[in-house]
N, C-alpha and C positions, 0 to 999 in steps of 0.2 A: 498409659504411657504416651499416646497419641499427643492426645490433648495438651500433657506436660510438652513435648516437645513441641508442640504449636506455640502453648504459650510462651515458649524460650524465644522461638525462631519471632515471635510478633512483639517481642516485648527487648527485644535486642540481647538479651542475657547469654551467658555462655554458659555450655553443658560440661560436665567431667568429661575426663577423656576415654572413660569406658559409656557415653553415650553418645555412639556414633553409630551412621548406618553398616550395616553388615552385607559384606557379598555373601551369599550362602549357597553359592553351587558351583562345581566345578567349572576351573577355566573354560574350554570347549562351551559349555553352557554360557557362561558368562560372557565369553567372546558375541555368539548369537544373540543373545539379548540386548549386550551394548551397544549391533549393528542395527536392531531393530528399536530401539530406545531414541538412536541417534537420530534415526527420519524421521522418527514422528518428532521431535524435539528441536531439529534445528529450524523451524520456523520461529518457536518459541525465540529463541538465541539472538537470531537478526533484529526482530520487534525490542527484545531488551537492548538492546546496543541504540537505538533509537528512541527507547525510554526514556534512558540512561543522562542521554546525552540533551533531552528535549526539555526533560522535567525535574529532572535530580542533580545531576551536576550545575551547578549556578555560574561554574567558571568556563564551562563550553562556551565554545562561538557559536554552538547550534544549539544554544539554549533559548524555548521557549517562554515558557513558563511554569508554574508550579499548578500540582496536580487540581482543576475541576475549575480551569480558568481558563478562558479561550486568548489566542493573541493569532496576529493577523501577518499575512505577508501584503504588501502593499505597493512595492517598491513596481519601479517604471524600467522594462526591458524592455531595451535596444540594444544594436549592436556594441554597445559600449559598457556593456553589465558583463562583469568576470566573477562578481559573485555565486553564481548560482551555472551549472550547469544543465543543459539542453530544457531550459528554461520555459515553461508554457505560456504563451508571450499571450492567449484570448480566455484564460483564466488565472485567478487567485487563491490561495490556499489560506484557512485559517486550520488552528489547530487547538486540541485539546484533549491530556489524557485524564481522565475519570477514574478516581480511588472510589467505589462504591460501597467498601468493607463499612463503612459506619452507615449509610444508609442512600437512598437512592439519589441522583441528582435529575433538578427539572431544566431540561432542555428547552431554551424558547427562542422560533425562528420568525421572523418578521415577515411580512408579508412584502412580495418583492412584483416587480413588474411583470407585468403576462407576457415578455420576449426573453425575458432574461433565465441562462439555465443555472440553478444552483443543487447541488446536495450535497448531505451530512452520509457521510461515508462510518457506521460503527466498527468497529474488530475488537475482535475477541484475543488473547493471550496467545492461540491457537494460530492464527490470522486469517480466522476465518473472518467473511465481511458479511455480518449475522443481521445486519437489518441497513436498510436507507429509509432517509428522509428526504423532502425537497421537491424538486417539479415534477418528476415522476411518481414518486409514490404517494406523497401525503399532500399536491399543489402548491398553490403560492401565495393560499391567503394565512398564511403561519398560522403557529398552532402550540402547545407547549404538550411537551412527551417526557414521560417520565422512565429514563434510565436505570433498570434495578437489576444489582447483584442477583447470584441464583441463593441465594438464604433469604433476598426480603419476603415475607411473606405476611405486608402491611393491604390497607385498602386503599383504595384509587379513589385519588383527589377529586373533588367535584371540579375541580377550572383544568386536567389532566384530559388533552382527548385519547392518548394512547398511554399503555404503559408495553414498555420492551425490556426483555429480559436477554439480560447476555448471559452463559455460560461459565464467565470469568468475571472476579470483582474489579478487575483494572482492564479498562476499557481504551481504545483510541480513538479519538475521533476527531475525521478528517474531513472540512469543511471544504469544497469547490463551488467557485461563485463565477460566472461570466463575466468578463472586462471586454464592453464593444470594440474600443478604439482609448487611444490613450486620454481623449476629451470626459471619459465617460471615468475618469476614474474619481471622480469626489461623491458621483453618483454609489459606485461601485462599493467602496469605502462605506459607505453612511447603510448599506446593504449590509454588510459586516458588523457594523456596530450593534446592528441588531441581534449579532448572534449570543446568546447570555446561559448564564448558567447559575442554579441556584441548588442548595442541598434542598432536600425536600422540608425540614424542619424549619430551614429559614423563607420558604417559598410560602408554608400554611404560618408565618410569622409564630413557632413557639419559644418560649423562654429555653426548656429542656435541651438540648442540642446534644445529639450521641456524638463520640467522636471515637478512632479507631486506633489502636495501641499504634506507636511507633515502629516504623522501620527502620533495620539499619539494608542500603541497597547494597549486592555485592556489588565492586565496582571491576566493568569489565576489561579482560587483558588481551593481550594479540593472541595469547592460545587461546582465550575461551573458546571459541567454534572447533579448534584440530585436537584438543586431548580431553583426557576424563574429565580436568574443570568446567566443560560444558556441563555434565551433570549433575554440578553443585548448583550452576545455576538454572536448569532444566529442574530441580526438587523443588529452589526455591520457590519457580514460578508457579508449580503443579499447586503447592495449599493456597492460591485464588482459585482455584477450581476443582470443584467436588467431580468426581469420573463421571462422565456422560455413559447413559448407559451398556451404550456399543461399546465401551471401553474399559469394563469392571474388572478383567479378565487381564484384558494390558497391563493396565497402572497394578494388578496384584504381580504380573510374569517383574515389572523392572523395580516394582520392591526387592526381588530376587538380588537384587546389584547393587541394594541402596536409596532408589529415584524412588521419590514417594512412597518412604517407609514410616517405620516409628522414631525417626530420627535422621537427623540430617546430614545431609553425605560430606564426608570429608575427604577430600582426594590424598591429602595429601599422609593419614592415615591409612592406604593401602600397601598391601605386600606389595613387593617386588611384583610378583607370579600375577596377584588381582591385577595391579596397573596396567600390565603387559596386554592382560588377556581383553580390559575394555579398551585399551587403546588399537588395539586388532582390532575391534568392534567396529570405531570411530575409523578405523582407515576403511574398513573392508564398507561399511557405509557409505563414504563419500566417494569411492571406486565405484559404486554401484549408482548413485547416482550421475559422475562424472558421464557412464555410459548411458544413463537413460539421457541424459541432456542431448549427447550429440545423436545417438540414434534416432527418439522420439522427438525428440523438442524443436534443434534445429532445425531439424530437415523437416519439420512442418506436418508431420507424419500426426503428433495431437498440437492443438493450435494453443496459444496463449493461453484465449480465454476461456479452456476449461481447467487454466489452473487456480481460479481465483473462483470465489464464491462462498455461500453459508455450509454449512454442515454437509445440509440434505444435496446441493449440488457436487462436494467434493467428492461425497460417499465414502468418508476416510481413506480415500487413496493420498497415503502418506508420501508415499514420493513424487507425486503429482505435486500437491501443496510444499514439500522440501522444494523443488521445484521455483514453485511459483516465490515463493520467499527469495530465493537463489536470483531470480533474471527480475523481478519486477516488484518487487517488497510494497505492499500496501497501493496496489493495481487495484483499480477498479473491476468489477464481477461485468459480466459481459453484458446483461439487458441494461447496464446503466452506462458504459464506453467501452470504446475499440479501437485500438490504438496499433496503427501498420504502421510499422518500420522499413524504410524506403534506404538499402544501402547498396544495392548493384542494378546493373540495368537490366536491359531485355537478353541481355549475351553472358550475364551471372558472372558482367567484373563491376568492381569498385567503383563508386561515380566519381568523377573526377574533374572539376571545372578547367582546369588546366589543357586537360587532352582532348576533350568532346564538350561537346552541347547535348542539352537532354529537352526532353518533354512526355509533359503527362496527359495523356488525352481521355478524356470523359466521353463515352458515346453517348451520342442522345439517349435521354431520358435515363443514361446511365450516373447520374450522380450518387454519390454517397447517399444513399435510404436512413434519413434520422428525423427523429422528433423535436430534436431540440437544435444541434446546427453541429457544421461540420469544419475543419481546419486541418492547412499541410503547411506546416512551419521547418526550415531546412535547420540545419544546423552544420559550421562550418567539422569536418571531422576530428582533425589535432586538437581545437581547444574545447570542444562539444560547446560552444557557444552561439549566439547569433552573428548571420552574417554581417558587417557592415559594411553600409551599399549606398549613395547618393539619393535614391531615394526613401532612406528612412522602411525599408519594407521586409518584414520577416516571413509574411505570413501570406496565407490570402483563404480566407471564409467563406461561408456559404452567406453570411452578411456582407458581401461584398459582389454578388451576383449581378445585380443591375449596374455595374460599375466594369462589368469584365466584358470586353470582347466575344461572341458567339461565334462557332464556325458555320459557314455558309449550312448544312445540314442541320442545325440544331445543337451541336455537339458541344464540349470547352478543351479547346486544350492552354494549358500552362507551359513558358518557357523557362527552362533551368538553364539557365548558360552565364556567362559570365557577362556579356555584349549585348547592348541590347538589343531584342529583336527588330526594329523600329520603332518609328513612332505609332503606327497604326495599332502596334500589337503591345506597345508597353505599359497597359495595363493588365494585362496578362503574364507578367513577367515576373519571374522572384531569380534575383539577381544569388550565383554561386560564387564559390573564393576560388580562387588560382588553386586548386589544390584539389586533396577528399573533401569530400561530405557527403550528409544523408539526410533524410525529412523523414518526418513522422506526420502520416496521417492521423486525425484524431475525430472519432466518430462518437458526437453526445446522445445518448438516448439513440442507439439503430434499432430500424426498426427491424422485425421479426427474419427477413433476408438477407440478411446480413449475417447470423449465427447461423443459418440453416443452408446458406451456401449458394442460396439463389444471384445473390449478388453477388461480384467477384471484383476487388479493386485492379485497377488496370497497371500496367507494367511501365518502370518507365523507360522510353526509346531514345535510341539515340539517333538525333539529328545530322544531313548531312552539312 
């Protein structure tokens, strides 16, 4: 019956109406289950809405491409870009989602400059972020890696230097490439075009080409994340992925409700009574999270980045990961960036260009600890856009050191204000709006003290 249903659900066919999934335990029961279905599933939800809308929908404004094609974001931010919000103005994003179900695809990266920082970011269905490639892990004299579902169980190409397996047949993958200054972007650009993608059958050039039954994708609505429609599409996503084995026990407990059963959930087939009792499920879930955010998360109590990572880092703490899906969707795992959020001062108010002048001061020898370079880009707060400022200036690097002002000790400080500091100091200077805003530090490749808390980013003060 399995099977039958798979092939229904892969081949786009409809089933009679006596084959649907069944709740098979008392409400009370089924309420518990929906509430623990719900956490581990709403990462799943977020990444689909992002699928959805990147590689399926052809009439989105946020459509990229179609699935196992890369395309590129390129475009030049300044403060006059309203497309994109709180914009990372010293990198680029390419992108690309991976259907593996017919067979594995070969990834190939070019070989790029020994200054320049790039990696391929994988995730899993799950959003777990199950492997990188790029300056840190695999250098920069490119390489071609072979991407395979958890069923291939082919042999590895002779011109293949790695082969990685994901846990999920639909894969995302998120390209970040270093953009120096806006001179360097044809350079930057021609970096990207190197990034390619080939099925395996058309890489080893065979006539044969497997190719994988058609999908039809659910197309998602304002409730899918607050009611039981989550997990219709929570079932669909689970057949890319066969139960990891910390999980054989789970995925049998939310067969209990329907979610990865012998058949595919229909919501809208529920009694009265079932509806009630999983959407208790889905509130009392997202109350529970609501309170781990403000208790744990905001207040700093666990930090960002142990929401993000592969498996063996999350440890399946599922609300950890609901979490990380929740504040920072497809965030970087922490050995590979770090990303502080600059929104009040040393006195825990609002920064404000309007009322005060600020500044961030680095004690000697205390700069940001990384291997590849580091970046504080403000952002006005009403439009989360770039400030714009006379002198063309968002940001300011760690590629921009020999160009910055030192303090008499050794030290750096940065002026946030609206005025400029003078001339002596205005290249130290990142000009704020009459108004809110906040910066985000952004840390590439820190190094080891940096997660371990030896190093501490500095607070920013307010100026008399």
């Amino acid at each position: 019956m399995k099977s039958l249903a798979l092939l229904a659900l892969y081949l786009g066919l409809s089933l009679s109406s006596s084959a649907q999934a069944e709740v098979k335990v008392e409400p009370l029961e089924a309420e518990a289950i929906a509430k623990d279905a719900y956490i581990y599933g709403y990462p799943m939800l977020e990444l689909y809405n992002t699928l959805y809308i990147q590689a399926v929908d052809t009439e989105s404004t946020a459509y990229q491409a179609p699935f196992n094609r890369v395309s590129h974001n390129s475009d030049v931010y300044n403060g006059k870009t309203t497309a994109v919000q709180s914009p990372i103005a010293d990198t680029r994003y390419s992108f690309a989602w991976l259907d593996l179900r017919a067979e594995p695809i070969v990834m190939t990266l070019p070989a790029v400059d020994s200054n320049r920082y790039f990696s391929v970011q994988l995730t899993d269905i799950f959003t777990h972020n199950f492997a990188y490639l790029g300056s840190r892990t695999t250098g920069r004299k490119g390489g071609r890696y072979l991407i395979a579902g958890p069923e291939w169980q082919g042999a590895t190409p002779a011109d293949v230097d790695q082969v990685i397996r994901s846990e999920s047949s639909i894969v995302y993958a998120l390209y970040r490439t270093q953009l120096f200054d806006p001179s360097d972007m044809a350079k930057m650009r021609r970096v990207q075009q190197g990034y390619t993608l080939k099925p395996l059958s058309s890489f080893l050039k065979l006539e044969a080409r497997p190719t994988a039954p058609r999908l039809d994708w659910p197309v998602p609505s304002p409730d899918t994340t607050a009611t039981p429609t989550a997990f219709r599409l929570m079932d669909f996503l689970l057949r890319f992925a066969p139960p990891h084995p910390s999980e054989v026990g789970l995925r049998r407990r939310f067969a209990n409700i329907g979610i990865d059963s012998d058949q595919p959930f229909i919501e809208d087939r529920l009694t009265a009574t079932q509806y009630k009792a999983l959407q208790a499920g889905i509130d009392a879930a997202r109350a529970e999270f609501a309170a781990f955010k403000s208790s744990e998360v905001d207040t700093g109590l666990i930090p960002t980045t142990e929401l993000f990572g592969d498996r063996e880092h999350l440890a399946n703490n599922y609300l950890g990961r609901y979490a990380g899906a929740a504040v920072a969707l497809f965030a970087a795992s922490a050995d590979e960036a770090n990303f502080i959020g600059y929104f009040n001062d040393e006195y825990q108010q609002p920064l404000n260009g309007l009322r005060k002048q600020y500044a961030l001061h680095f004690a000697k020898d205390q700069l940001p600890p990384v291997d590849a370079f580091w970046s504080l880009t403000l952002y006005d707060a009403n439009t989360k856009l770039l400030i714009d400022n006379r002198l063309n200036r968002y940001l300011v690097n760690s590629r921009m050191l020999n160009r910055l002002q030192r303090d008499p000790d050794g030290g750096l400080t940065l002026y946030l204000q609206r005025l400029t500091p003078g001339i002596a100091l205005e290249s130290n200077w990142l000009p704020v709006p009459p108004g809110p805003f906040y910066g985000v530090l952004r840390l590439y490749q820190p190094q080891p003290e940096v997660a371990n808390g030896q190093w501490k980013p500095p607070v920013i003060t307010v100026q008399p």
